[in-house]
C-alpha positions in Angstrom: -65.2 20.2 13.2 -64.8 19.8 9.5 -61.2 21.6 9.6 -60.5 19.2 12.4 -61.5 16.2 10.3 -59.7 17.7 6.8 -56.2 17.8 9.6 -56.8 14.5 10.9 -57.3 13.1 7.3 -54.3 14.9 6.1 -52.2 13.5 8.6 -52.9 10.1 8.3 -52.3 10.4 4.7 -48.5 12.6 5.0 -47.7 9.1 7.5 -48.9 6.8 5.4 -46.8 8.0 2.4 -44.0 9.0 4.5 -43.8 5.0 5.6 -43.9 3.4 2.6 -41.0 6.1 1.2 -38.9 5.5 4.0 -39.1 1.5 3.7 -38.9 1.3 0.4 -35.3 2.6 0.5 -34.6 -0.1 3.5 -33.4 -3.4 2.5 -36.1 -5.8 3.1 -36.0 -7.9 6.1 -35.4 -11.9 4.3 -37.0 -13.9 4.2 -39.8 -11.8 3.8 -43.5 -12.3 4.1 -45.5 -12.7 0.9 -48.1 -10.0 0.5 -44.9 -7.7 1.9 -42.8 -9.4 -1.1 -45.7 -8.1 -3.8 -46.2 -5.0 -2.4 -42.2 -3.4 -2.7 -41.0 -5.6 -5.5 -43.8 -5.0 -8.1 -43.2 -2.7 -11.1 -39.5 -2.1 -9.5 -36.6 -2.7 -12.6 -33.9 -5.0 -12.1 -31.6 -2.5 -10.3 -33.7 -2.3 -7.4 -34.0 -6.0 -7.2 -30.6 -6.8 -7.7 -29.9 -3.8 -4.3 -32.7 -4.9 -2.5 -31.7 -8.4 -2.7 -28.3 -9.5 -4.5 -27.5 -11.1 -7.2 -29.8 -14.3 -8.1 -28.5 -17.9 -7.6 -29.6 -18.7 -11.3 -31.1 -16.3 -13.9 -32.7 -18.3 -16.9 -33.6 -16.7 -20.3 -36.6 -18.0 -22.4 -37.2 -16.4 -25.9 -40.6 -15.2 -26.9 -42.7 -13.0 -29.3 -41.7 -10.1 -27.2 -37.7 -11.0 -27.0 -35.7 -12.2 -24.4 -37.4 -12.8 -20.8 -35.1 -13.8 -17.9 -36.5 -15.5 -14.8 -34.2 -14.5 -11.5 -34.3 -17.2 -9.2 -33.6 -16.5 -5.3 -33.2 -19.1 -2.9 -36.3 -19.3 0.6 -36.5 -15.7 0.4 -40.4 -15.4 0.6 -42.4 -16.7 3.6 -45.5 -19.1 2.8 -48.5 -17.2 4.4 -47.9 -16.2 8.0 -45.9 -19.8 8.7 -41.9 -19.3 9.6 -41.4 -21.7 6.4 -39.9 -20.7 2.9 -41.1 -21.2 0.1 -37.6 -23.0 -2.0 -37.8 -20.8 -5.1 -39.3 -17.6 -5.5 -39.2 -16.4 -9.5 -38.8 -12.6 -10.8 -39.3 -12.8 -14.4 -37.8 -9.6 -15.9 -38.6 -8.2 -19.5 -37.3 -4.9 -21.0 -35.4 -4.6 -17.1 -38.7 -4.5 -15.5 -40.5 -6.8 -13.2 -43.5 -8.8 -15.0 -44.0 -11.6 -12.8 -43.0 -12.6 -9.3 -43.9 -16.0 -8.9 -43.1 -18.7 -5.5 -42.9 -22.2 -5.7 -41.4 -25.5 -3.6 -40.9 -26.8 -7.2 -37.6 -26.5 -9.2 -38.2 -24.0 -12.0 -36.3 -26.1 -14.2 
């Protein structure tokens, strides 16, 4: 029983894995939902943004203790919560060509 229970375990964890490798070299289906948006896009460098989902309509750079910061803006991209509705702006702000902060909004970011 406990060999059964180590397999099934096992398993569950080889699929589990062996999904979230294969979609994370998919292109993301836009717009995207939310939680789904966080989950593939956080800690990722600019490359794989810029694969995943094109260049940005407007990139803005702010200067700071740390250097430059540049804030990628994408166009309804990101679902709000389980509607079929975007939100207008969704922000990736980028320092040392990593993601720090992925931010939406129906606000302009200017």
């Amino acid at each position: 029983m406990k060999k059964l229970f180590n397999t099934v375990v096992l398993s569950a964890f080889l699929a589990f894995f062996t999904i979230n490798v294969a979609y994370s070299e998919t292109d993301p289906k836009i717009p995207i939902a939310e939680f789904e948006f966080v989950k593939i896009f956080s800690g990722k460098d600019a490359d794989f943004v810029r694969s995943k989902l094109g260049e940005p309509a407007e990139i803005m750079k702010r200067e700071n203790e740390s250097g430059t910061v540049e804030f990628w803006i994408y166009k309804n991209i990101v679902k709000i919560g389980n509607s079929d509705k975007t939100y207008k702006y969704t922000q990736i702000g980028i320092i040392n060509n990593y993601i720090e902060t992925l931010g939406n909004t129906n606000r302009s970011p200017k």
